[in-house]
C-alpha positions in Angstrom: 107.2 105.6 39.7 104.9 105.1 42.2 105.1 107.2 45.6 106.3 104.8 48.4 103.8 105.1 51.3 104.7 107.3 54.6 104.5 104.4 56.9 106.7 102.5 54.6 109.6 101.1 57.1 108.7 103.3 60.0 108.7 101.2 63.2 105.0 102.0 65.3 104.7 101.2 68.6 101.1 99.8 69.7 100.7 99.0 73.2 97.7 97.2 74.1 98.0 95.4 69.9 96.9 92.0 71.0 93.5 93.4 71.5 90.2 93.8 69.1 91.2 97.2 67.4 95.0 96.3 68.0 94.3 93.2 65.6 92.7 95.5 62.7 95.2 98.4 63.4 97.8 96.0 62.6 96.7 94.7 59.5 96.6 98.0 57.9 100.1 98.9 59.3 101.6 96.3 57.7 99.9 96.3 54.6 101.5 100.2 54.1 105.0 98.3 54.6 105.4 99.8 58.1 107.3 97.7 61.2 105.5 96.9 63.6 106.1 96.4 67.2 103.3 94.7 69.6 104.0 95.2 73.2 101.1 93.8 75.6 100.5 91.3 78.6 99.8 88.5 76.1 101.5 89.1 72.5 100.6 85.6 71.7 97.0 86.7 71.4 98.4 88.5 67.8 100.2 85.2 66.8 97.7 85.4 64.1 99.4 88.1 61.8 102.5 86.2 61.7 101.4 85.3 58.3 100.8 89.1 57.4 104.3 90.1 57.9 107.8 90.2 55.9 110.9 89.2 57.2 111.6 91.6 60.1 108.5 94.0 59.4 106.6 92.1 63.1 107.7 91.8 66.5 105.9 90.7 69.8 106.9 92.2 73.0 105.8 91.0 76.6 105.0 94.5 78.1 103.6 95.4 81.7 102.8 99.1 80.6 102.6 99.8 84.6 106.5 98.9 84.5 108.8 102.8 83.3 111.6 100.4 82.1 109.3 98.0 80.3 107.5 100.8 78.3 111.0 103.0 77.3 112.3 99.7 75.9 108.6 99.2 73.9 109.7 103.1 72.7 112.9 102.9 72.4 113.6 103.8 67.7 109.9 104.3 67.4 108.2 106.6 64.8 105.2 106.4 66.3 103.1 105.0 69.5 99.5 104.0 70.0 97.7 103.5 73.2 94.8 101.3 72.7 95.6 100.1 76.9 92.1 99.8 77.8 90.1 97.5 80.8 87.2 97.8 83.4 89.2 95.9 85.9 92.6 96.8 88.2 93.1 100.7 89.0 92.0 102.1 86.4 94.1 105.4 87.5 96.7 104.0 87.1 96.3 101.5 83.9 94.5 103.8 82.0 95.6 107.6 83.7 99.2 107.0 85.1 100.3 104.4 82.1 99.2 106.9 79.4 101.5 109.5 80.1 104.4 107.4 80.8 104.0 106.6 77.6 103.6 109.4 76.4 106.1 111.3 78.1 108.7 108.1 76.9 107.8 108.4 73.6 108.5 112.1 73.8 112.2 111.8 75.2 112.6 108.6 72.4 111.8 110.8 69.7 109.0 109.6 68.3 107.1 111.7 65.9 103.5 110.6 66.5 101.6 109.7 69.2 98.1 108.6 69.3 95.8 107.8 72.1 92.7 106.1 72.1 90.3 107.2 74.6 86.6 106.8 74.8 83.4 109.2 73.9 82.6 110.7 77.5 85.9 110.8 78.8 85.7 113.2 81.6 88.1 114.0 84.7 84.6 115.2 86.0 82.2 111.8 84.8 80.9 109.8 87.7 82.2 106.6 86.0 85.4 105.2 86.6 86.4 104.5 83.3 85.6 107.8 81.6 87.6 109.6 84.7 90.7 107.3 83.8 90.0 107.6 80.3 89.8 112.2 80.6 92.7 111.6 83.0 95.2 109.8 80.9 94.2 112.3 78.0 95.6 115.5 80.0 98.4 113.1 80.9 99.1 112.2 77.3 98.9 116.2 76.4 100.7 117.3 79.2 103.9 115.1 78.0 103.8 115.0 74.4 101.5 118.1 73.1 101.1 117.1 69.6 99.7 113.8 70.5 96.5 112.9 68.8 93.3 111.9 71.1 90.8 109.4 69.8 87.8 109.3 71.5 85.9 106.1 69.7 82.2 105.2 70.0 81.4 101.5 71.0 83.3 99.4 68.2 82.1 96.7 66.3 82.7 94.2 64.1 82.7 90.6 62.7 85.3 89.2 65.3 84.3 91.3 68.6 82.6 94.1 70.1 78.6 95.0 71.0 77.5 93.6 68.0 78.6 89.8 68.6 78.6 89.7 72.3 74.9 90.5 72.1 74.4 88.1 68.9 76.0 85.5 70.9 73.2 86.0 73.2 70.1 86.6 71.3 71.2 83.2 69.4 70.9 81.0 72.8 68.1 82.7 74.6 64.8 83.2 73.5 63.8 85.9 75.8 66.5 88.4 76.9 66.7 91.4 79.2 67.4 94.9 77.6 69.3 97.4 80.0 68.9 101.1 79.5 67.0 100.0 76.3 66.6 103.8 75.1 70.5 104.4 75.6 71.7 106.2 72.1 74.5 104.4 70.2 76.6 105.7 67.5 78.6 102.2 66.1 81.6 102.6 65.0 83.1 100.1 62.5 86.6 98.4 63.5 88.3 99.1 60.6 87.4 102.8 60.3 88.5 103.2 64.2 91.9 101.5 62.7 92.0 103.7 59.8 91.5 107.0 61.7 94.5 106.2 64.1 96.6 105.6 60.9 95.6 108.9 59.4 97.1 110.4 62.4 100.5 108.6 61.8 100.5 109.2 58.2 100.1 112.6 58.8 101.3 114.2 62.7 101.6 117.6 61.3 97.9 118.2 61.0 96.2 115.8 63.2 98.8 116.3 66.0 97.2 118.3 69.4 93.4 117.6 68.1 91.1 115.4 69.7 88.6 113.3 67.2 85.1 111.9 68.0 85.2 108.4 65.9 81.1 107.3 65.6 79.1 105.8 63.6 76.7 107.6 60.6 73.4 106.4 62.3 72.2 106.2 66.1 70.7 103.5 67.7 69.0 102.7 71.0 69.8 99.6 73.1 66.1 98.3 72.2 66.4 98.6 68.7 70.6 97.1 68.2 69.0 94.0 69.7 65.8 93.8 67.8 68.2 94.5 64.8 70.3 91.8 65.6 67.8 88.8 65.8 66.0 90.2 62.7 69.1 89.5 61.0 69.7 85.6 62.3 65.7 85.5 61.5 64.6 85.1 65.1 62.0 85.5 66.8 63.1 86.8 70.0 61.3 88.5 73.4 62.8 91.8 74.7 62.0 92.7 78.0 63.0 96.5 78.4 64.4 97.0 82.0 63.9 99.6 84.5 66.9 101.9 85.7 66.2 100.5 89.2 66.8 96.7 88.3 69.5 97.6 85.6 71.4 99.4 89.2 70.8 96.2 91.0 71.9 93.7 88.7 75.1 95.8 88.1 75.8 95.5 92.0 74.9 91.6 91.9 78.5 89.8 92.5 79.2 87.8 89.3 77.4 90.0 87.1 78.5 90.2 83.7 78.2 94.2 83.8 79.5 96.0 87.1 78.3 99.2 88.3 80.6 101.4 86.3 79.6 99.9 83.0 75.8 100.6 83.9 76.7 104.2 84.1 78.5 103.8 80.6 75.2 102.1 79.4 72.8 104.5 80.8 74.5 107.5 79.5 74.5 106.3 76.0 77.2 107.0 73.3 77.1 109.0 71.1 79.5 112.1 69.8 78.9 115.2 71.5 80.1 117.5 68.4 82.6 119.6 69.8 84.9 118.0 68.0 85.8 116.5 64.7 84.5 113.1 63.1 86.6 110.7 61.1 85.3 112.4 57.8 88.3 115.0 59.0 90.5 111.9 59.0 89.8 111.6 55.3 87.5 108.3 57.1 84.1 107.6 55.3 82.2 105.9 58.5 80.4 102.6 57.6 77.1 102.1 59.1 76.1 99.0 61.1 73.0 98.6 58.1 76.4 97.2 55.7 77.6 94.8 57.9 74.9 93.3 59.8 72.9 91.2 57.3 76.4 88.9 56.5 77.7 89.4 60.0 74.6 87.5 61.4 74.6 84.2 58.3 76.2 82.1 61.0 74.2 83.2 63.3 71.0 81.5 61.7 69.5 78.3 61.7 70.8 76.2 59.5 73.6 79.1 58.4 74.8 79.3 55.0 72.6 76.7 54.1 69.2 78.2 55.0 68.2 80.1 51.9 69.0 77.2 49.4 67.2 74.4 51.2 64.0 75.8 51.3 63.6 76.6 54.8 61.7 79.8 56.2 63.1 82.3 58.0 63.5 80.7 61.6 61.3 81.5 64.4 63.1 79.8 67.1 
């Protein structure tokens, strides 16, 4: 008789599961026959795993994770919590700092078993940036309240349906000459899925992964430069790059309306990549996927005539 899985009718928590990794972290929680509960500003953005779900195994919650009641309620008969509450925009204290160990703290007093929190690579209560210092703040808020909690500290994420990878895609497929900020900024990808399957090792198994914090990157570093010359060899274009100076990249940042304020430029120009101290996702029983496996089918519809431009004769494109 076949073991039945450790997730198997444990009801998880994920605040924040409306989002890009909430969407993949999902998926494999209810694939191990756990219950899932969804709490964010807009559940309906997860409508899409409706299908996914048994009879009673999914439920959406409309959660303000600044609100105490609104988070205990999101808690309340939970095995386990995630935190994937992330943004550039608000107060950042308090979104990212404050709301962490509320939850955390909430959880704790619920009884939950596990709780994970998923932070960023450079999260610092020293960083210049913003974001890293909300992101190193809610960490020692998160420890402070529930010790065994699990800290995640993930690369820049990628994959087919968000992240770097098709933002800049997006781009390179519309403009035939593009600016490159900080173009030798390091990168360590990480794959989606493996950031989803590292926060499920740590539910599956609090007892060892409980009080540790995890660097989740990619196998192979890349610079800004060479991510986007990647990307348009892959939709077979033929694309200019125009490497930017640190003074420009500054002044662009502090443009109003700019697509990339002045505390993502910091991000940027410190690159991302894992520092070491800490363990990878290979101690998460994780195999990391590099960008190399993904990229070639991620970028089809990215091409010319798509699907269609190997069997109709037609050149790779040089538009």
């Amino acid at each position: 008789m076949p073991t039945r899985d450790p997730l198997y009718g444990q009801l998880v928590t994920v605040f924040g599961g409306s989002g890009f990794i909430g969407i993949h972290l999902a998926q494999q929680l209810l694939e191990r026959g756990a219950r899932l509960r969804v709490a964010s500003r807009h559940p309906e953005e997860a409508w899409s795993l409706k299908p996914l779900a048994n009879l009673g195994q999914l439920q959406f919650v409309r959660c303000n994770v600044l609100d105490e009641r609104n988070v205990r309620a999101c808690v309340d008969g939970a095995y386990g919590v995630v935190n994937l509450v992330g943004s550039f925009e608000g107060n950042l204290e308090k979104l990212m700092g404050d709301a962490a160990g509320m939850m955390a703290r909430a959880a704790k007093e619920a009884g939950a078993r596990a709780f994970v929190e998923v932070s960023a690579i450079g999260a610092d209560i020293e960083a210049e940036s913003e974001y890293a210092y909300a992101k190193g703040l809610g960490e020692e808020k998160v420890r402070a309240a529930f010790p065994e909690a699990t800290i995640m500290r993930p690369s820049v994420v990628f994959g087919e349906d968000g992240g770097i990878v098709k933002m800049f895609a997006d781009l390179i497929q519309m403009m035939p000459a593009l600016p490159v900020f900080a173009p030798e900024a390091p990168m360590q990808l990480v794959h989606v899925d493996d950031v989803a399957e590292g926060i499920t090792a740590a539910l599956v198994d609090p007892g060892t992964h409980g009080g540790k914090i995890y660097e989740l990157a990619g196998p192979e570093k890349v610079t800004m430069m060479q991510l986007n010359r990647r990307i348009a060899e892959a939709q077979r274009r033929k694309r200019l790059f125009a490497p930017m100076p640190d003074a420009v990249g500054s002044f662009f940042s502090a443009l109003p309306g700019s697509p990339m304020g002045p505390d993502q430029w910091k991000l940027l120009k410190a690159g991302n990549v894992a520092s070491g101290q800490h363990p990878g996702l290979a101690k998460l029983g994780v195999e990391p996927k590099p960008l190399s496996l993904f990229l070639d089918r991620m970028m089809v519809r990215y091409r010319k005539h798509g699907r269609f431009a190997d069997r109709t004769g037609i050149a790779p494109g040089t538009n």
